[in-house]
C-alpha positions, 0 to 999 in steps of 0.5 A: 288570947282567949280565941288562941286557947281555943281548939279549931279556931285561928286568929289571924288579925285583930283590929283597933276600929272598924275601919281597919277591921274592913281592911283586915278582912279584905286581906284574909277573908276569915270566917268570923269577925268577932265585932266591938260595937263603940269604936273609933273612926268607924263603928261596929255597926257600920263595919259590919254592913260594908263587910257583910256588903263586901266579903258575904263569905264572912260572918260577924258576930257581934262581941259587946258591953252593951246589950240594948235595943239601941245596939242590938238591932241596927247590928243585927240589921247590919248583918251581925249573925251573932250578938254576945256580952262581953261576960261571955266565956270561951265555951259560948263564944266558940258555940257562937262561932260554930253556929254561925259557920253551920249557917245558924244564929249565935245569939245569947239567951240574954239578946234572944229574950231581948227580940222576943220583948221586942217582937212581943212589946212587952218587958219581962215584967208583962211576960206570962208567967209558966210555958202556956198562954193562960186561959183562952190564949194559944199556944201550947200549955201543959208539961213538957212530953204532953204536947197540948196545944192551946185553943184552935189549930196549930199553924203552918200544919205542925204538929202539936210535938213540933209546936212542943220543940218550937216552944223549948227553943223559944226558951233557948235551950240547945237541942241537947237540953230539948232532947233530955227535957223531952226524953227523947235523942238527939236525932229525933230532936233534930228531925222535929226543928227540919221538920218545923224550920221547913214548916214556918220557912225559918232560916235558922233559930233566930227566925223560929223564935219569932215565928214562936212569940207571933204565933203565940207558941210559947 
């Protein structure tokens, strides 16, 4: 009910388990599944790898209660492009939705900080507090405009603004709210995430954000 309310966006079945999401795929190659993850039969997990497998033209995002690691990667393993809760609204779920027909990840700010605990092996309690990484860390430290990066070079040759706007989208913020953060336009925003995607041969922001926690760009 809620994606029929939504502009731009067709709902042309709905499934009560993975097996029938499969066949429903089949029959009307959609853009977009949105996935349950605990279902009868055949799980979102498993639906979504044979559908990635068969139909690669159709993107899955993953819309679920459970937001643990013990859900969050075998989907993204799967080939879910997408991870939402269900306390998601209509506004991010259609956000979601666009970001992943673009070719991008649609993963909430909740599931990102998830990879990165993950990627980085600490919970939120051993996160560092403030943007930099502390004294004798890398990464870049200071107020956002200043663009200082840490101790040593900068990898993969960005430059200290592009390592700026890594770090803000680490944080999740959209390149809307990077743009005012950083005083800057839209287009020079999106002008530094090509340059820096073409720099650290991330695919989309998922990828970037890893790049961000291994390289300490935080």
């Amino acid at each position: 009910m809620l994606l029929g309310l939504l502009p731009d966006i067709e709902v042309v079945g709905a499934a009560a388990d993975g097996e029938e999401a499969v066949r429903l795929v089949g029959e009307h190659r959609p853009e977009v599944v949105l996935m349950d993850l605990r279902m009868p039969r055949c799980d979102g997990v498993e639906a979504t790898r044979r559908i990635r497998s068969r139909y690669p033209g159709t993107h899955v995002v993953v819309l679920t209660t459970f937001a643990d690691d013990g859900s969050l990667f075998p989907a993204l393993r799967a080939g879910a492009r997408g991870y939402l809760t269900k306390d998601a609204g209509g506004e991010e779920i259609a956000r979601a939705i666009a970001e992943v027909t673009a070719g991008r990840a649609g993963l909430s700010p909740a599931v990102q900080g998830r990879m990165l605990d993950a990627l980085t092996g600490a919970g939120p309690e051993r996160r560092p507090e403030g943007r930099g990484s502390g004294p004798g860390g890398s990464g870049v430290a200071g107020e956002p405009g200043q663009g200082a990066p840490g101790r040593g070079e900068l990898p993969d040759g960005l430059t200290a603004r592009e390592a700026e706007v890594l770090a803000l989208v680490a944080e999740g913020l959209s390149n809307t709210e990077i743009a005012a953060r950083l005083h800057v336009s839209m287009a020079t925003v999106k002008t530094h995430i090509n340059n820096l995607f073409a720099k650290t041969g991330a695919r989309d922001r998922a990828q970037a954000v890893g790049y961000a926690y291994r390289h300490g760009i935080t």
